[in-house]
C-alpha positions in Angstrom: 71.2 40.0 27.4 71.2 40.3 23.2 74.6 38.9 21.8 75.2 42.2 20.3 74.6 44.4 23.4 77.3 46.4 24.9 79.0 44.3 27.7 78.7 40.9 26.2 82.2 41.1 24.5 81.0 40.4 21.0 80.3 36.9 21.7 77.4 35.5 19.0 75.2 32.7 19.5 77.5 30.6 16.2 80.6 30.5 18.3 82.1 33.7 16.5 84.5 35.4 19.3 85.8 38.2 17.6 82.1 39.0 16.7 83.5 40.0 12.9 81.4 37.0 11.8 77.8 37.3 11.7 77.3 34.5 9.7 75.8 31.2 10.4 77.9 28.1 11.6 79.8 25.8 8.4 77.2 22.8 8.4 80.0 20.3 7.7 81.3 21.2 11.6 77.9 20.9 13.0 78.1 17.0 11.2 81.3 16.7 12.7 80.8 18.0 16.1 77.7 15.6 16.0 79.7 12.2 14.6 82.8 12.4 17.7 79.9 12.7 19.9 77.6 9.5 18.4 81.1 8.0 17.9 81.8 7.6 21.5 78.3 6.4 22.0 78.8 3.2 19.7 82.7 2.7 20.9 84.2 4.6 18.0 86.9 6.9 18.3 86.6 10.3 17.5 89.0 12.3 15.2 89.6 15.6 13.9 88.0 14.6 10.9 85.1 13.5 11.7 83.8 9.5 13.5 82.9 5.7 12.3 80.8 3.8 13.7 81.9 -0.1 14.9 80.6 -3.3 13.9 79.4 -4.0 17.3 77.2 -0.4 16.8 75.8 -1.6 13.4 74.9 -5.2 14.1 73.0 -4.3 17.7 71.3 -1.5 15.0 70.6 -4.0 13.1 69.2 -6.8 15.2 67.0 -3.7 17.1 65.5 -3.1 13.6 64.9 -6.7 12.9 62.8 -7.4 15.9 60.6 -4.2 15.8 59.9 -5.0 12.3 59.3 -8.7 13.6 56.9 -7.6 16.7 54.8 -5.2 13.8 53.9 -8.3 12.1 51.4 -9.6 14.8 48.2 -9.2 14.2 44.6 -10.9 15.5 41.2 -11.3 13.7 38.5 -11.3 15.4 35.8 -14.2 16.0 33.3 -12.2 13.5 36.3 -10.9 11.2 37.8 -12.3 8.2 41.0 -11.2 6.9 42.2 -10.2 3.4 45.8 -10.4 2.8 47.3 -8.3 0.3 50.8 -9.2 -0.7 52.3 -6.5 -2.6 48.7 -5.1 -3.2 47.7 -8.6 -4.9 45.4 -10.3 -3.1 47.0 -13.6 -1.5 44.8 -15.1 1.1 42.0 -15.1 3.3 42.8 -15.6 7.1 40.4 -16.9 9.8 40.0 -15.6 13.5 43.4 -16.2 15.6 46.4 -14.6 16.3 48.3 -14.5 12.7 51.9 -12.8 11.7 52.5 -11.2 8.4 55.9 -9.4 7.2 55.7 -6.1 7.5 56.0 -3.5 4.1 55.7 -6.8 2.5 51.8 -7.9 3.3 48.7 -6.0 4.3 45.8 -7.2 6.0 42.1 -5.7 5.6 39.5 -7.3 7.9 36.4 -7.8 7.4 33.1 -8.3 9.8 30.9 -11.1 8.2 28.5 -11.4 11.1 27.5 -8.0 11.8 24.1 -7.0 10.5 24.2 -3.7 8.5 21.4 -1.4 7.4 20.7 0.9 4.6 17.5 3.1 4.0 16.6 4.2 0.7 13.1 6.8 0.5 11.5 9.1 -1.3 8.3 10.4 -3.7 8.0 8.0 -6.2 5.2 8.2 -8.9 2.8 4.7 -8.8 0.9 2.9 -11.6 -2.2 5.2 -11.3 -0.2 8.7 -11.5 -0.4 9.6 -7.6 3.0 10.5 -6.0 3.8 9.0 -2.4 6.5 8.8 0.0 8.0 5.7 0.2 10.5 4.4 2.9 12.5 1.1 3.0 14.8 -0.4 5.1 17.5 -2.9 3.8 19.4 -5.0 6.3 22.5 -7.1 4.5 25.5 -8.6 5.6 29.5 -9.8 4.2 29.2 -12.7 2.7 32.6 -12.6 0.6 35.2 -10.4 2.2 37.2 -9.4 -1.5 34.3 -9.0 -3.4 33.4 -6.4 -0.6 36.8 -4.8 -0.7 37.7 -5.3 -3.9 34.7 -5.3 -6.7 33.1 -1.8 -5.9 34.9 1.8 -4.2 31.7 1.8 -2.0 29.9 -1.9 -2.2 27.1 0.4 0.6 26.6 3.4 -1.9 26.2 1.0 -5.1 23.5 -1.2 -2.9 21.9 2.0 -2.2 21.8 3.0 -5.7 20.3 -0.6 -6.6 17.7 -0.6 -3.5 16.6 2.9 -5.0 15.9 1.8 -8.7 14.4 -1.5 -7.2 11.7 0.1 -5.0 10.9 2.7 -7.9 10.1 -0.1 -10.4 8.5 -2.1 -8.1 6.2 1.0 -6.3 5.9 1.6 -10.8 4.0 -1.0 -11.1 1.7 -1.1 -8.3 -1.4 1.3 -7.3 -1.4 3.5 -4.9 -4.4 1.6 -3.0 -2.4 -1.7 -3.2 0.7 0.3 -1.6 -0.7 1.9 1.1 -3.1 -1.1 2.2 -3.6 -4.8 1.3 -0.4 -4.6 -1.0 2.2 -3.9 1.0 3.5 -7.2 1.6 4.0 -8.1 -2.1 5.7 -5.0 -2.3 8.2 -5.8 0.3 8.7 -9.1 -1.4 9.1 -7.9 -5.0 11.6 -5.2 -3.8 13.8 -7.7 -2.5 13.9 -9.8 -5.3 14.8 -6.7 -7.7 17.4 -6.1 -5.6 19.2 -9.3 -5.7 18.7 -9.2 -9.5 20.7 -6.0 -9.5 23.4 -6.8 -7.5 24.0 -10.3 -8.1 25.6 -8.8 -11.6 27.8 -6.5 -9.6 29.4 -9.2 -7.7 29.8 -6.9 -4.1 30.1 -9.8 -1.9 26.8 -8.8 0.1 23.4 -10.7 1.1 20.2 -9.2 2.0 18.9 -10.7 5.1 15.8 -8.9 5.5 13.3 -5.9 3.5 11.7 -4.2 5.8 8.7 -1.9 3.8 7.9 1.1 6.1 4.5 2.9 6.7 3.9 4.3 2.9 2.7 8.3 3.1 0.5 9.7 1.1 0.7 13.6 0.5 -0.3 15.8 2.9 -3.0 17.3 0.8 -5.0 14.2 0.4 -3.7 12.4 3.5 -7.3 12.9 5.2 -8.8 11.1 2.4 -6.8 8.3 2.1 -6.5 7.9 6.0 -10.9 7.7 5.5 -10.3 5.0 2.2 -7.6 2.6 5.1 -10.4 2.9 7.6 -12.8 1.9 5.3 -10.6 -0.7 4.5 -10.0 -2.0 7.8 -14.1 -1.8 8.5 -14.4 -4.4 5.5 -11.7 -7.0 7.0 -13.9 -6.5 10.5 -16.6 -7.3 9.1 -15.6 -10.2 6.6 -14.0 -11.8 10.2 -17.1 -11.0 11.9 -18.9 -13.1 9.3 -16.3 -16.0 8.6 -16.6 -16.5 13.0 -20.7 -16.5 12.5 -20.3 -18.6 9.5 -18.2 -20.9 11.7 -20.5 -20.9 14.9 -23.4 -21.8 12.9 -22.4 -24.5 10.9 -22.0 -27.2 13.6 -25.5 -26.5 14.5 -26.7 -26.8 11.2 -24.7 -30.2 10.8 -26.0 -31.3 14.0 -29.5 -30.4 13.3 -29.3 -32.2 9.3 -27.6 -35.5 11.7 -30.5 -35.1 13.8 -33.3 -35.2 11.3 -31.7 -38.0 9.5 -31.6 -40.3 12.5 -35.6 -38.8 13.1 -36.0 -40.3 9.6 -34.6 -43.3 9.5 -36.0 -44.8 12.9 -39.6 -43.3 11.5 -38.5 -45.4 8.5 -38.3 -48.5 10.7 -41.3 -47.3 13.1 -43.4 -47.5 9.8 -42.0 -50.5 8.5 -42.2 -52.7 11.9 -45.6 -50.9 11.7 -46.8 -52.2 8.8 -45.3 -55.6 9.1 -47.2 -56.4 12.5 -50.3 -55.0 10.4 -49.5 -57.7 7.8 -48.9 -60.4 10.8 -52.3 -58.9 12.5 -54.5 -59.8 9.3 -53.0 -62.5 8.4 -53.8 -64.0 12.1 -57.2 -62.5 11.7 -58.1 -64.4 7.9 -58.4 -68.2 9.4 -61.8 -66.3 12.0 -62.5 -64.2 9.7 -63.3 -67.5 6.6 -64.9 -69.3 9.3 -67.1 -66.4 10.2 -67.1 -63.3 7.9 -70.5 -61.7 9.1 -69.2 -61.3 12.8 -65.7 -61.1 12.0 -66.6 -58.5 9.4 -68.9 -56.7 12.6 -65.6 -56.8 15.1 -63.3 -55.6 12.9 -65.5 -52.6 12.3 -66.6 -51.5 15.6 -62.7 -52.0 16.7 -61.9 -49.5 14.0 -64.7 -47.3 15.2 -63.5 -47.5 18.3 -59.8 -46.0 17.9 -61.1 -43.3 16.0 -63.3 -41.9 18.2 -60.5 -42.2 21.3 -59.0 -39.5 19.1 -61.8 -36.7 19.0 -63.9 -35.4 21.5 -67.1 -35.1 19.1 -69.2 -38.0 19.0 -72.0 -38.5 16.6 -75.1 -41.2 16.7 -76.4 -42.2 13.9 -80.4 -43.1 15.1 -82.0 -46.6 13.1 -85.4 -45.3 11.4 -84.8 -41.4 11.1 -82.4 -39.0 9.3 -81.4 -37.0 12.3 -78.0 -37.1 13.7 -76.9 -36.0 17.5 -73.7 -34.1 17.8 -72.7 -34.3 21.2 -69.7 -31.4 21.9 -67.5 -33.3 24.7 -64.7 -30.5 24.5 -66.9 -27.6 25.3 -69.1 -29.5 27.9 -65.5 -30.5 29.9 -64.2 -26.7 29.8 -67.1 -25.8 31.2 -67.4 -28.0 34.1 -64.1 -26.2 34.9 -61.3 -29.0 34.1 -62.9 -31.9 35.8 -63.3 -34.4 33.1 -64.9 -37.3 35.3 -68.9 -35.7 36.4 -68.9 -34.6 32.4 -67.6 -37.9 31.2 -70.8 -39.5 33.5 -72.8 -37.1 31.9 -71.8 -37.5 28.9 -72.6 -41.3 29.0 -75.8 -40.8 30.5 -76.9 -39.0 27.7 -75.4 -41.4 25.3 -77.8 -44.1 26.8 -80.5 -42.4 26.8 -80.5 -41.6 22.9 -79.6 -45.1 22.2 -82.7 -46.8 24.2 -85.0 -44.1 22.7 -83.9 -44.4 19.5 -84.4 -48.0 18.8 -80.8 -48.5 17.6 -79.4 -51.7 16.7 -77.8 -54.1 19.3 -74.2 -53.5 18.1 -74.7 -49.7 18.4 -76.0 -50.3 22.0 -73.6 -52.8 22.8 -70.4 -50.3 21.9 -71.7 -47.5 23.7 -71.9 -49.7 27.1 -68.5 -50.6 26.2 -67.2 -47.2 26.3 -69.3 -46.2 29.0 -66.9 -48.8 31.0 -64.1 -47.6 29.7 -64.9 -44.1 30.2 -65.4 -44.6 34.0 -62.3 -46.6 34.2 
């Protein structure tokens, strides 16, 4: 029912009876009203004009304040956290991970994570040394190194290494073609970026490191993106290649060293063959010169039908010379032996049969005759 409907007796909600009022309540006996009833809480007494509070009441008020302001003062850092303390917004300390207590309204504590790994990208179309645009895209990983340089040197220490990664990679990608940047280049890039980049922000003292500059897959547009993905594969065909050859080159040198080791020995023990050779020859005459000034004629006769002798073992034509006439027999021993089929001894018998009869009916000298019985003997041995 409304305060002003017929039946509730003029009674308002402000404590007016007669309902002549239709004001609001005086705000000085709402205070009042309030204090006798706070009074009794804190063991004062309440009066008709007004309440006070006791000594007990303001020193329990008291002590509750003081130990919720001395509870907010806790506060713990963690292991990868560093702490800034700020006393009256001046910059007091740095704390270490633990539980720590500061006084509150009086200090202020930023932490800072040193450990933690952050990333920033920077890309875009950047114009390189030889006029072509491409899209370039870098990845920047840094980390804290000095917690109120971080907080305290730049607004936004992330936005001004942005800013410098930016104007790094647009010199750098400047200065080099867009052949080198898309292929064989790239990793002088990377490196050249990153050391722009600590130039730049070494002067703006924001308390960071770069740990690591990662260069991403460089784009070309997408107009000429065919033709640049044929120049790569070119590209990659002349590294195959030069690996190819570098892995022939390297499984045919240890032959050829082998072989050049090989012929060297050949020629060194031919080298010693030839002089042992020759130094048995020298031994052989000079064993030979005592017969030979006691009898030349038939030392002179040996000597020659010995060195007849070892070069007709090595030929199969033999040729008699006939005392008294101009004619010379050539006798051909390979083709005779072929065609008896292989079978060197009935040719070799043959072959000395017919030796004898030339030399009996040729009137040859007695050396001649004497040889060829000699080599009839060894023939059939």
């Amino acid at each position: 029912m409304a305060w002003n409907e017929p039946g509730n007796k003029g009674k308002d909600p402000w404590g007016n009876k007669g309902g002549k009022d239709q004001g609001p309540p005086d705000l000085e006996q709402v205070i009042s009203d309030l204090s006798k009833k706070f009074g009794g809480i804190f063991g004062g007494k309440g009066g008709k004009g007004g309440g006070s509070i006791s000594g007990a009441g303001m020193a329990f008020a008291l002590v509750l304040v003081v130990v919720v302001w001395g509870v907010s003062g806790f506060y713990t850092i963690n292991e990868a956290e560093r702490g800034v303390v700020l006393r009256f917004g001046e910059i007091s300390e740095q704390v270490t991970p633990g539980l720590h207590w500061k006084p509150t309204f009086i200090e202020e504590v930023r932490p800072v994570n040193i450990e933690t790994i952050r990333s920033l990208q920077a890309n875009g179309f950047m114009l390189t040394r030889d006029e072509n645009v491409v899209r370039v895209e870098m990845d920047v990983q840094y980390r804290v190194v000095d917690p109120e340089k971080f907080l305290f040197s730049a607004v936004d220490p992330a936005n001004s290494l942005s800013h410098a990664t930016d104007s790094a990679l647009r010199y750098v990608v400047g200065h080099t073609s867009m052949n080198d940047l898309l292929t064989t280049g790239r990793e002088l890039v990377r490196q050249q970026t990153e050391v722009e980049i600590n130039k730049i922000i070494e002067s703006y003292n924001l308390g960071l490191a770069i740990v690591d500059v990662n260069f991403l897959p460089a784009r070309p547009p997408e107009e000429v993106k065919g033709s640049f993905d044929d120049a790569i594969a070119a590209q990659e065909d002349e590294q195959r290649y030069v690996r190819e050859a570098e892995a022939y080159a390297l499984s045919i040198e240890p032959q050829a060293r082998g072989q050049v080791r090989r012929l060297e020995q050949e020629a060194r023990a031919y080298k010693q063959q030839q002089i042992l050779k020759a130094t048995g020859e020298v031994a052989r005459f000079d064993k030979i010169l005592p017969a030979y000034q006691a009898a030349k004629i038939v030392t002179r006769e040996r000597i020659y039908l010995e060195t007849i002798e070892s070069i007709y073992q090595n030929t199969s034509k033999v040729m008699v010379d006939v005392d008294g006439g101009n004619s010379m027999m050539y006798i051909p021993l390979d083709k005779i032996i072929n065609q008896q089929g292989g079978s060197a001894a009935p040719a070799r018998n043959r072959l000395n049969n017919s030796l004898n009869s030339a030399i009996n009916s040729s009137n040859t000298s007695e050396s001649l005759r004497n040889y060829s019985r000699d080599a009839s003997r060894q023939g059939r041995n």
